[in-house]
KOLMAR-820799 format. One line per 3 residues: number of its first residue (from 0); their letters; for each residue x, y, z of N, C-alpha, C. Coordinates in nm, 3 decimals. Example, Ala and Ser with C-alpha at 12.3 -4.5 7.8 and 13.67 -1.06 7.14 Angstrom:
2
0 = AS = 1.319/-0.569/0.780/1.230/-0.450/0.780/1.320/-0.330/0.780 | 1.285/-0.225/0.708/1.367/-0.106/0.714/1.290/0.003/0.787
END
This chain:
126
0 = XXX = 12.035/16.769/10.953/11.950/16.885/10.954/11.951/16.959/10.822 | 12.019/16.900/10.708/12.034/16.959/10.593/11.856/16.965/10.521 | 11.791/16.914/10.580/11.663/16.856/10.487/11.562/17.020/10.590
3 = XXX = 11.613/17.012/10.719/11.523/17.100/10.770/11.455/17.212/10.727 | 11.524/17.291/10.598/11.448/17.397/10.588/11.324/17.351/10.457 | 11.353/17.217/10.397/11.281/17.132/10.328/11.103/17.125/10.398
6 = XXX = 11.183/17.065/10.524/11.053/17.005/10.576/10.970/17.149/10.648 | 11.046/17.237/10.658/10.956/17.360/10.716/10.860/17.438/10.600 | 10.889/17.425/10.498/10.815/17.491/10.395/10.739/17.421/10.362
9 = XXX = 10.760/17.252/10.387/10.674/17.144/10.312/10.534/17.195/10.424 | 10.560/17.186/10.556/10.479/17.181/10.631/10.422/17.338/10.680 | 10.480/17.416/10.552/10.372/17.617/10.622/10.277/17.562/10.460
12 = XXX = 10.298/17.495/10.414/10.246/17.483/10.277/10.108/17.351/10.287 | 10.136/17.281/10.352/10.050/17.164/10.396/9.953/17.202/10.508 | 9.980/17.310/10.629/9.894/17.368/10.717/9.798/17.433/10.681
15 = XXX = 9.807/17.513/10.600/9.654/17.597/10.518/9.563/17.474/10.463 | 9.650/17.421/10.381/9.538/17.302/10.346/9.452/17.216/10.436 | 9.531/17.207/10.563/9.419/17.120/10.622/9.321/17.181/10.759
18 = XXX = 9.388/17.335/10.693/9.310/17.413/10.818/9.105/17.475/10.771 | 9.160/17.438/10.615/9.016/17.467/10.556/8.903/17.365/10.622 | 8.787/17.492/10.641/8.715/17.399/10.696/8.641/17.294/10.567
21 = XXX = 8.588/17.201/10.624/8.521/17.088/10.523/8.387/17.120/10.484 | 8.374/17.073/10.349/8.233/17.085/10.285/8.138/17.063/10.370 | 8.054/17.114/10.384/7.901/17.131/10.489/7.809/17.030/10.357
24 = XXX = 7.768/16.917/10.391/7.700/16.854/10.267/7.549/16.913/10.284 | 7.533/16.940/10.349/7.376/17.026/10.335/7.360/17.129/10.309 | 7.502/17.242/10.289/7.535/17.323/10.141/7.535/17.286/10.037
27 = XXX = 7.566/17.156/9.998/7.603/17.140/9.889/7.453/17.076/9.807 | 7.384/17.047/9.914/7.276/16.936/9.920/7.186/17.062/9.824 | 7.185/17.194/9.928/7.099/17.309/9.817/7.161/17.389/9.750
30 = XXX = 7.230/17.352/9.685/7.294/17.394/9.561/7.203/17.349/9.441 | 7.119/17.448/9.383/7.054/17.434/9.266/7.115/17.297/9.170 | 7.038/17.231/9.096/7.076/17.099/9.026/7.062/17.177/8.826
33 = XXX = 7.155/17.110/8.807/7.168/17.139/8.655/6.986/17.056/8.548 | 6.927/17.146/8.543/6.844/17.142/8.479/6.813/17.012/8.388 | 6.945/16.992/8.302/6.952/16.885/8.245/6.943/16.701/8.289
36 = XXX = 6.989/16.781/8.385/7.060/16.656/8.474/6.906/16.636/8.567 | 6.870/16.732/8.618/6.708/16.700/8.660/6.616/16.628/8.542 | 6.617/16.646/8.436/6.553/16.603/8.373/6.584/16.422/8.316
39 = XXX = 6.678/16.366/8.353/6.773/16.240/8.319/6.645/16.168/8.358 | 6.660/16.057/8.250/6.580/15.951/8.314/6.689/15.828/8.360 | 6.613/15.806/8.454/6.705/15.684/8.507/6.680/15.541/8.429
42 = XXX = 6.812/15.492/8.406/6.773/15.403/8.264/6.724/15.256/8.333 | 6.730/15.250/8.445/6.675/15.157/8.499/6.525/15.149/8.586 | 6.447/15.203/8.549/6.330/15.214/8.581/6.267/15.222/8.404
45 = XXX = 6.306/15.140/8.284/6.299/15.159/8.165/6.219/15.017/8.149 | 6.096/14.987/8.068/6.069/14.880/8.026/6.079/14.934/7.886 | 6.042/14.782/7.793/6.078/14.809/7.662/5.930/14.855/7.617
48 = XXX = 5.896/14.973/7.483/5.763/15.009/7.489/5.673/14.903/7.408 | 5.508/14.907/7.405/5.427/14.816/7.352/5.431/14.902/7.218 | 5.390/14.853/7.103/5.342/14.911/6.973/5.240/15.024/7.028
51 = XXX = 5.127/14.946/7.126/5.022/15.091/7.151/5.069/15.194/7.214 | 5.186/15.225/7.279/5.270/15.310/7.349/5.324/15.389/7.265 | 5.368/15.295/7.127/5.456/15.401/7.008/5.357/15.451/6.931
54 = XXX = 5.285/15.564/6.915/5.182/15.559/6.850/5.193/15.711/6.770 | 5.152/15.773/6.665/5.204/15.904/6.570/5.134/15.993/6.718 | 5.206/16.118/6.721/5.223/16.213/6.813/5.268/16.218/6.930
57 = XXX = 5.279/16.118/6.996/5.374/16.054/7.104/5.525/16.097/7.067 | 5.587/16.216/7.241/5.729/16.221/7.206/5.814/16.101/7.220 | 5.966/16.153/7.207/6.012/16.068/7.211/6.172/16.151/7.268
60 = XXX = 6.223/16.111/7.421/6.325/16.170/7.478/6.431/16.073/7.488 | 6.551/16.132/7.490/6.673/16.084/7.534/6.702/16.060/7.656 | 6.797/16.009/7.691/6.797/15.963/7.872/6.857/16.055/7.919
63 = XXX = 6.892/16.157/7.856/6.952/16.270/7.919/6.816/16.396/7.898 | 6.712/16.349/7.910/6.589/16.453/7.890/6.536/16.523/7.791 | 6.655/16.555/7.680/6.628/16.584/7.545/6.544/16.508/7.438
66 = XXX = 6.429/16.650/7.378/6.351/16.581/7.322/6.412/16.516/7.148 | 6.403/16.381/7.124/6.396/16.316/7.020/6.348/16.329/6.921 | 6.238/16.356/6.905/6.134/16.395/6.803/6.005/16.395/6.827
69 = XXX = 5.948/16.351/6.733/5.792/16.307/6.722/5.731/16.225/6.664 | 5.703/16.111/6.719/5.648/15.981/6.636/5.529/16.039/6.489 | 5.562/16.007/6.364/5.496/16.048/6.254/5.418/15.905/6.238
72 = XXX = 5.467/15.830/6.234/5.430/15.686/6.206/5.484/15.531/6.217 | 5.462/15.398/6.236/5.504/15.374/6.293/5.485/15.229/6.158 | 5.634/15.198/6.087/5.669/15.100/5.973/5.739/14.968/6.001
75 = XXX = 5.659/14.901/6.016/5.737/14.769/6.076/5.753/14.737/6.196 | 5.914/14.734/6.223/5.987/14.773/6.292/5.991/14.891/6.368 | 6.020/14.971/6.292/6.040/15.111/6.324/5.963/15.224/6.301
78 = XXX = 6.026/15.342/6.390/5.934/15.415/6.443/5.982/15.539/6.342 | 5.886/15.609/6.223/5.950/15.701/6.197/5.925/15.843/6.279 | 6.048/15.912/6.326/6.055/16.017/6.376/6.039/16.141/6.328
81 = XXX = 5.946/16.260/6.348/6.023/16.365/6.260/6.072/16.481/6.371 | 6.141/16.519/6.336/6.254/16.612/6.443/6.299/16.762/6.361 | 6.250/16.866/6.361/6.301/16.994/6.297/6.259/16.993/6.123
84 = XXX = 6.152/16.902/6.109/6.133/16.906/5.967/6.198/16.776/5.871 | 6.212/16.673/6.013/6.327/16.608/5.869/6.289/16.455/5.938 | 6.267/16.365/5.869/6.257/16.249/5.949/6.375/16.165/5.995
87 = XXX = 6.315/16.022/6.081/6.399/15.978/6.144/6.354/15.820/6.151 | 6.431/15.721/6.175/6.419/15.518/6.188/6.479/15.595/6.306 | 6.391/15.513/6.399/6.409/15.442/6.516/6.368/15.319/6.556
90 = XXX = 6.441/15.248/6.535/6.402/15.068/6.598/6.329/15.080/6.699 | 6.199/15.006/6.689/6.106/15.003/6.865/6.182/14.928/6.894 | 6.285/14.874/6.900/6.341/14.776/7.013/6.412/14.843/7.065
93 = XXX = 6.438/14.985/7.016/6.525/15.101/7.060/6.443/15.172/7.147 | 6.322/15.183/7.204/6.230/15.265/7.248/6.143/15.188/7.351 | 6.220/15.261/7.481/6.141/15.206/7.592/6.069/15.306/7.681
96 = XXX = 5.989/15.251/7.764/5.859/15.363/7.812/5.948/15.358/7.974 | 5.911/15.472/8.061/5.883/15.508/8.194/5.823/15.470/8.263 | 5.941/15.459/8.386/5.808/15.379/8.516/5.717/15.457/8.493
99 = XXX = 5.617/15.377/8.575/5.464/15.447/8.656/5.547/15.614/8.705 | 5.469/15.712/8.657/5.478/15.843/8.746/5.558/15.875/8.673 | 5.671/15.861/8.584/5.774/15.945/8.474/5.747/16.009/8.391
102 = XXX = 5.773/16.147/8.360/5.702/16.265/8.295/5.750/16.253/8.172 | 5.810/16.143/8.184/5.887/16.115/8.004/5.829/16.030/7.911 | 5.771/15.956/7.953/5.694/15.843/7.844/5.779/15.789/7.785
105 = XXX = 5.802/15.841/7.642/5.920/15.731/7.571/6.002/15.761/7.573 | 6.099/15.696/7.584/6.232/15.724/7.590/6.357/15.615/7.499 | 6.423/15.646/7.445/6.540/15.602/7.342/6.670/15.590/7.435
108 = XXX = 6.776/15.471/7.415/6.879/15.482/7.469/7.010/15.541/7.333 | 6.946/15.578/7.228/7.009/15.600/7.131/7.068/15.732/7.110 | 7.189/15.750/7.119/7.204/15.911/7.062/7.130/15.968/6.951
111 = XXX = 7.113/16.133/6.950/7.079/16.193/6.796/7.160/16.137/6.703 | 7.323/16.145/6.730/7.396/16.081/6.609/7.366/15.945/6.569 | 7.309/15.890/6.627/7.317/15.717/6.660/7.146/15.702/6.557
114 = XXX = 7.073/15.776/6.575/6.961/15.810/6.526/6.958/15.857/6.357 | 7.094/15.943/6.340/7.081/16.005/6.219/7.187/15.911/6.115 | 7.263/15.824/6.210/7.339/15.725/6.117/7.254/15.615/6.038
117 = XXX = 7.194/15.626/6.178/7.085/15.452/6.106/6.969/15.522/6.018 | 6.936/15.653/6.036/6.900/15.690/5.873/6.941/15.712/5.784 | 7.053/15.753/5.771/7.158/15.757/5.668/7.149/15.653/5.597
120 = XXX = 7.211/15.524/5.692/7.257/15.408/5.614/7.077/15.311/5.526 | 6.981/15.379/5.659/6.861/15.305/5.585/6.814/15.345/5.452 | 6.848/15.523/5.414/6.820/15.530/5.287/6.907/15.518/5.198
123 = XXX = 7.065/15.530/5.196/7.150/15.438/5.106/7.167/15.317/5.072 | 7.081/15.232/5.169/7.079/15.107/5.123/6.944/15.081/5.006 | 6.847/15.169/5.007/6.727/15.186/4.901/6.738/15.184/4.777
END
């Protein structure tokens, strides 16, 4: 019985916990959604885009809903972006369009950083 006053505190300490009642999921269900997170595109409803899809004034979003830029023109390969005054390479093989009905159109699986490296390195290599 040496353990007894062990197990009595273990168990005034363990009773509150399981006396809470449980999440109601249809509280939780209307619990306002993070804005951002409403805006996500789901990366699997993604085809890859046509050249006529990438076209100058056409945006260009992240899969987390954030806008990318703005197609200026479109060199080769790639798509130049301009974003806050400053341009941007984006590989069209980097740039895929939205199902049918997606308020996003184009969309990039590329980060901003991922975006501003591969310009970096494209004009130091010039």
């Amino acid at each position: 019985m040496r353990n007894a006053p062990a197990l009595i505190a273990l168990a005034l300490f363990a009773v509150p916990a399981l006396a809470q009642p449980a999440a109601d999921p249809a509280a939780s269900a209307a619990q306002p959604v993070d804005s951002a997170a409403a805006k996500a595109v789901d990366a699997a409803n993604l085809t890859l885009a046509t050249r006529e899809q990438v076209r100058a004034g056409a945006e260009i979003y992240g899969t987390d809903g954030q806008s990318i830029g703005t197609v200026q023109s479109v060199d080769g390969d790639t798509a130049i972006v301009v974003r806050e005054g400053k341009l941007y390479n984006v590989p069209l093989a980097a740039i895929y369009h939205g199902a049918v009905g997606s308020s996003h159109g184009l969309v990039t699986k590329l980060s901003s950083a991922e975006i501003e490296a591969r310009t970096t390195a494209a004009v130091e290599s010039r």
